[in-house]
Each structure stands twice: as structure tokens, then as C-alpha cells.
C-alpha positions as CSV (number, residue, x, y, z in Angstrom):
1,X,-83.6,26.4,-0.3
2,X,-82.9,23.7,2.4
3,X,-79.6,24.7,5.0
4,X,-79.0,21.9,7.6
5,X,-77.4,23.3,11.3
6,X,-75.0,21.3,13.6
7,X,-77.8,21.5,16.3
8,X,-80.5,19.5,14.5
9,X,-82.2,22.9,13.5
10,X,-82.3,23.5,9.3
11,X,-83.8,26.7,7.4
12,X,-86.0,25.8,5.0
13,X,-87.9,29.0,3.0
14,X,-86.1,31.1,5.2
15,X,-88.2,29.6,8.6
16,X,-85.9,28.0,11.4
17,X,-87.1,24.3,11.6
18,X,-86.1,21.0,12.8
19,X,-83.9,18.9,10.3
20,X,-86.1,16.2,11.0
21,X,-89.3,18.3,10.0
22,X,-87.6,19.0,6.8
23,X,-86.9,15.7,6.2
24,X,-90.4,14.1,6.5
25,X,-91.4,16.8,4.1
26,X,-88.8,15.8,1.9
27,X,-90.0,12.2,2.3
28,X,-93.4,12.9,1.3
29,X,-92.4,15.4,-1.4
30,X,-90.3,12.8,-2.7
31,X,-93.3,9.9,-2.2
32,X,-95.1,11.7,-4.9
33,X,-92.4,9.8,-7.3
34,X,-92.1,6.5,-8.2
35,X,-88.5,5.3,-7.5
36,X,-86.9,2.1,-7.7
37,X,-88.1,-0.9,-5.2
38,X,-91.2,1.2,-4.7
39,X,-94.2,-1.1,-4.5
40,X,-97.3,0.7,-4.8
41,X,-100.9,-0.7,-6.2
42,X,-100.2,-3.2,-8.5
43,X,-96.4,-2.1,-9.8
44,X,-93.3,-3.0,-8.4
45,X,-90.7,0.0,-9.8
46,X,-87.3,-1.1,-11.0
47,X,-84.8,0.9,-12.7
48,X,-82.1,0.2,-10.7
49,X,-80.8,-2.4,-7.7
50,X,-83.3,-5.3,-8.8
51,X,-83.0,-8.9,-9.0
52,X,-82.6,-9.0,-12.5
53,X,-83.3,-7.5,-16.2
54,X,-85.9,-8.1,-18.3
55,X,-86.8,-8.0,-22.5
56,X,-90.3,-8.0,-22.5
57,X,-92.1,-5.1,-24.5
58,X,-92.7,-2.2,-22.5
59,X,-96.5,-0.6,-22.3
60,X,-97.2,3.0,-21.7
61,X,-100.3,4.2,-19.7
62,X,-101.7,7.9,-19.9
63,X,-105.0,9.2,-18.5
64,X,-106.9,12.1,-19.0
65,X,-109.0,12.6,-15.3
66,X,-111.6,15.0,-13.8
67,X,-109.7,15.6,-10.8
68,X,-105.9,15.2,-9.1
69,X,-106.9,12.6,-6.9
70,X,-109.3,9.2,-7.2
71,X,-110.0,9.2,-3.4
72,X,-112.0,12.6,-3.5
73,X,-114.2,11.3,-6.2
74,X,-111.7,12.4,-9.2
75,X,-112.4,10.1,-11.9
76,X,-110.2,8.6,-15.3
77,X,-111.7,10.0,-18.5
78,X,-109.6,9.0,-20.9
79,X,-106.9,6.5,-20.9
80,X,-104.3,5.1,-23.8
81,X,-102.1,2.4,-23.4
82,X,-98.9,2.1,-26.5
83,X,-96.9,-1.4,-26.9
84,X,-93.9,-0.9,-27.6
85,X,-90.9,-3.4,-27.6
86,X,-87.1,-2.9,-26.7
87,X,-86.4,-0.7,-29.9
88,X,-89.0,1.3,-29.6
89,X,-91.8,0.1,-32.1
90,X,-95.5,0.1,-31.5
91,X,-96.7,-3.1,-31.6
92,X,-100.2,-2.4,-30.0
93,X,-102.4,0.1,-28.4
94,X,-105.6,1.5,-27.3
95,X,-107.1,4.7,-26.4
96,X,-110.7,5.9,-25.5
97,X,-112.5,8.6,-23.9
98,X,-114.0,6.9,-20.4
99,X,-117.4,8.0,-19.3
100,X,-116.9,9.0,-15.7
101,X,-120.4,8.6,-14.5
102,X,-121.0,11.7,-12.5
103,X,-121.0,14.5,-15.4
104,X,-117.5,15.8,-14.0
105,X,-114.6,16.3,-16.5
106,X,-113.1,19.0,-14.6
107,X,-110.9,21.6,-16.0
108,X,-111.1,21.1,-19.1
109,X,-109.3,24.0,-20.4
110,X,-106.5,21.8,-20.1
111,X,-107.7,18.6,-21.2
112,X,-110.1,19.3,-23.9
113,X,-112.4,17.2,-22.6
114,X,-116.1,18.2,-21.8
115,X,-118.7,16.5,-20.6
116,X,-120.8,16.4,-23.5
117,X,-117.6,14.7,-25.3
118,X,-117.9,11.3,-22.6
119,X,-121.4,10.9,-22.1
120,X,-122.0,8.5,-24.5
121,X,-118.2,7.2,-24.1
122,X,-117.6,4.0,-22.5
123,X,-117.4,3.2,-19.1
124,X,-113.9,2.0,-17.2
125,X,-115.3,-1.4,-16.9
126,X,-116.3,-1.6,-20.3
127,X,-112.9,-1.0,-21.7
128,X,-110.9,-2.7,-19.3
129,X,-110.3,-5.9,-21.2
130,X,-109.0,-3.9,-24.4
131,X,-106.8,-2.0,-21.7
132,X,-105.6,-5.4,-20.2
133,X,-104.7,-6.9,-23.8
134,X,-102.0,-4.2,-24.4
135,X,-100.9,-4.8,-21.1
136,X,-100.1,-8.7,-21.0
137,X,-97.0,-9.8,-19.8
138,X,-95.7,-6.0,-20.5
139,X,-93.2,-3.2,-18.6
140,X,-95.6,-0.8,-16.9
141,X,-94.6,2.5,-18.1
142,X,-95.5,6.5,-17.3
143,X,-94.7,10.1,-16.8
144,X,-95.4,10.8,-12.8
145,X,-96.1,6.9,-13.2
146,X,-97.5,6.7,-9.6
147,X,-100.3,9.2,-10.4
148,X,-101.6,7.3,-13.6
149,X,-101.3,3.7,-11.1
150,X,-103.7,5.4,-8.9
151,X,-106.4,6.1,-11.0
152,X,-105.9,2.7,-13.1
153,X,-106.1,0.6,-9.6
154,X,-108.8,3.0,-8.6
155,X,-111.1,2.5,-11.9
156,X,-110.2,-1.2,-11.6
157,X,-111.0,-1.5,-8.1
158,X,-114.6,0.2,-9.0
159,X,-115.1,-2.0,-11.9
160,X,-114.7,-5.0,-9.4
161,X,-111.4,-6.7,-11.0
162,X,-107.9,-6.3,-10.1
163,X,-104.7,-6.0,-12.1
164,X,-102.0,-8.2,-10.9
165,X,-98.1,-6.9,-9.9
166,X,-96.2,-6.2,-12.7
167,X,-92.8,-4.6,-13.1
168,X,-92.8,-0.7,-13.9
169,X,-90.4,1.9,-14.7
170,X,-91.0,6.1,-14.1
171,X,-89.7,8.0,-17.4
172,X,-89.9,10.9,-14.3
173,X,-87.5,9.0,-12.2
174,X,-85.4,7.9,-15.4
175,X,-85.4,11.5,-17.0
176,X,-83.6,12.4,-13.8
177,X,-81.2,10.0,-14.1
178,X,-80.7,10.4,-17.7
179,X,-81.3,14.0,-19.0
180,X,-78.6,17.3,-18.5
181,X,-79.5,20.5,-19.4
182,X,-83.0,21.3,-19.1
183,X,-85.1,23.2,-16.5
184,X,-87.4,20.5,-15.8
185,X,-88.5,16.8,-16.4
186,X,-92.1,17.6,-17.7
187,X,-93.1,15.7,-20.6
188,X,-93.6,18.8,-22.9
189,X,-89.7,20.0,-22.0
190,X,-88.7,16.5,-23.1
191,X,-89.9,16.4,-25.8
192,X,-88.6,19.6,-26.8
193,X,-85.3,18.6,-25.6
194,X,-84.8,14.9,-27.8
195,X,-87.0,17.3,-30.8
196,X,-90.3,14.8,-30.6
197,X,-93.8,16.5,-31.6
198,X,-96.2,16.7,-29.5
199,X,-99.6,16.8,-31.8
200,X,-102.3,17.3,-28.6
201,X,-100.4,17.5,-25.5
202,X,-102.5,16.3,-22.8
203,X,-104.8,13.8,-24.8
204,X,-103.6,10.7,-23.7
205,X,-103.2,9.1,-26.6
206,X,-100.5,11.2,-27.5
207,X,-98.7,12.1,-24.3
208,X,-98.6,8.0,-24.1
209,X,-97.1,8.0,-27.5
210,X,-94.3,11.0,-26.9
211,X,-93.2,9.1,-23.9
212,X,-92.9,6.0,-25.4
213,X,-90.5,7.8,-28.2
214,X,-88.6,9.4,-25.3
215,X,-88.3,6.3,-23.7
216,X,-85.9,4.5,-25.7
217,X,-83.6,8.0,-26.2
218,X,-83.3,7.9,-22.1
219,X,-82.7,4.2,-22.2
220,X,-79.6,5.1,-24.6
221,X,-78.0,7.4,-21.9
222,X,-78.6,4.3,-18.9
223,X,-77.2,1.2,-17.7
224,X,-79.6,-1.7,-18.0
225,X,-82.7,-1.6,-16.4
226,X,-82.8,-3.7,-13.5
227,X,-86.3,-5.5,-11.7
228,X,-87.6,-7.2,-8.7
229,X,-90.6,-9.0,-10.1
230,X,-91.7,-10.4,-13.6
231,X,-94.3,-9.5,-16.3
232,X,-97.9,-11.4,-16.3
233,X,-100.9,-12.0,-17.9
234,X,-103.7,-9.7,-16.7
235,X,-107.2,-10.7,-15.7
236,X,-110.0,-9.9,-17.8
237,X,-113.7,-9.4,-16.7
238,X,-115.6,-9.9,-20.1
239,X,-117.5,-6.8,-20.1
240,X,-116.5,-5.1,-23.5
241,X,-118.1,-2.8,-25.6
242,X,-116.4,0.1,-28.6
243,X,-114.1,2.1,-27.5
244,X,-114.4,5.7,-28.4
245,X,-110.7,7.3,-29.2
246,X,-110.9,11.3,-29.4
């Protein structure tokens, strides 16, 4: 609970603090989330205030990692990407299970996913170019959509290519904008709101495919979509090699 005093002093948690302490918390609380005119590794975020609106199909990313965040080592080990245009229809996707190299899966009493499952999967690099096909001249689009950019730019980085800017969109920042009457924005409370199944909650594959079913519910409840930069073809590095869905 955050109260703000006349003499630049706020409570926040019951502790007497200044107002602008509390607001750089805020700030970086609130960085956590992708919000329109963001710019962050390789998306630009729209939603709202942009140059201009767009038709092009929309792609959703999930991935399944080891850890919470790529600069401590944390590493993707699975990743799906669904195409989906305007209306809603897959037109495309992808999904594997990514080795990660180093033998760490992390907790996976919530992912499912063990070791023994990804060591003969994949690696990032060799699965990159199936991930960039489903992501040609698409709509970037995720759940916490900053967290899934910073393991994709951090894979991509490591595999020694580099995914151009491409216009985005947080279902987060749009369920907020969008949704009345439920306790929270996480995925599984969506989709128990709009009555989608969710077969294996966090596999990617199907957290990428409940999003991309909530998506065009939310999109219903908005004005149009507005964006500051255009869709693109993606780079490929020509190191394939069959993918291994769960």
C-alpha cells in the first residue's frame, strides 16, 4: 500500500520513505513489463500511441528456461513459436526442447523438464532458423513478453546471429488494458477467465498456443493496435538440424 505526503515523504509497507524512493521502485517494478514505446533487445512494443497500425500475422514466443535470468548463466530449454494471423488461425509453428549445454534444467518440478529429456535435444543455434521462419515479417508476441525477449536475444547472441527490430505487443500489458474481473493477469487465470484449456501449462508449446487464443478475445475488448516500427524478414545462420518437440 503506497500513501503519498505533502512533504515529499510517502508510506510504503507501513515504512516512512521518500516519494521519490518509492517512485524509482515503482519504476523498476514497472520495467519488469513491456509497455508501449518500450524498445528493448530486438522489439519495439506498440499497443498504443504508435505511428501507425499494422495487418501482418502475429507470432507468439514461449520458452521453457533453467533459470529466471540469461545473465547468471540461466539458459532457454525449450522454445515454441505459433503463427497466427488477424483472426486468430495458426498458420505456422514450431516447438522443440533446446539442449542447454551445461546439464542445468532447473526446477523442473515446474517445467517437466529434466535433464535427461534435453541431452540429446538440439542446441539454440541449431534450431534458430526453424524459429526465424515462423517469425518473418511477424508481430512479436508474449506473456511477460520482455522475459521471453531476453532469453531469445540471449540464445541468439550466443549462437552468433542477431534478430532484427520487429514490432511486439505484451498480452500482460494488453490483459491490463483489456480484462475486468479477475484477480490477476497470469496466463493460467486467463485462460480460465475466456474458458480456454490449457492441456500442459508451462510446456511452451502450449502456453504459446493459449496465448495466442487469448489474444484475439483481448483484441475484441481494444481499440486498434497501434506501432512505431514495421515487421521484417529475419536472418538466418544455416545451421539446422530436427527439432525435438516434447
Amino acid at each position: 500500500m503506497l500513501g503519498v505526503h505533502n512533504d515529499g515523504l510517502a508510506t510504503h509497507n507501513g515504512m516512512l520513505v521518500r516519494s521519490s524512493e518509492v517512485s524509482d521502485t515503482l519504476k523498476v517494478m514497472e520495467s519488469r513489463f513491456a509497455n508501449p514505446g518500450d524498445v528493448g533487445h530486438f522489439l519495439h512494443y506498440g499497443g498504443s500511441g504508435g505511428t501507425h497500425e499494422l495487418d501482418h500475422d502475429f507470432v507468439v514466443v514461449d520458452v521453457e528456461t533453467s533459470g529466471l535470468d540469461p545473465a547468471a548463466g540461466a539458459r532457454v530449454i525449450e522454445i515454441a513459436a505459433v503463427r497466427i494471423n488477424q483472426a486468430g488461425q495458426i498458420l505456422d509453428s514450431m516447438s522443440s526442447l533446446v539442449n542447454p549445454e551445461d546439464g542445468n534444467t532447473g526446477a523442473d518440478w515446474i517445467h517437466g523438464i529434466t535433464a535427461d529429456m534435453v541431452k540429446d535435444a538440439p542446441t539454440f543455434d541449431q534450431v534458430f532458423d526453424d524459429f526465424a521462419r515462423v517469425m518473418d515479417n511477424a508481430i512479436f508476441v508474449a506473456h511477460h513478453a520482455k522475459f521471453d525477449e531476453g532469453f531469445v536475444a540471449a540464445e541468439t547472441q550466443l549462437a552468433g546471429a542477431k534478430l532484427l527490430t520487429m514490432p511486439a505487443i505484451c498480452t500482460y500489458w494488453l490483459a491490463r488494458n483489456t480484462v475486468k474481473g479477475t484477480d490477476n493477469f497470469k496466463l493460467g487465470t486467463l485462460a480460465t477467465h475466456f474458458e480456454i484449456s490449457q492441456e500442459s501449462a508451462h510446456t511452451a508449446l502450449d502456453d504459446a498456443k493459449v496465448v495466442a487464443q487469448i489474444l484475439p478475445k483481448m483484441l475484441a475488448n481494444y481499440k486498434a493496435l497501434t506501432y512505431f516500427t514495421n515487421p521484417t524478414p529475419q536472418p538466418r545462420i544455416g545451421n539446422s538440424c530436427e527439432l525435438m518437440p516434447r
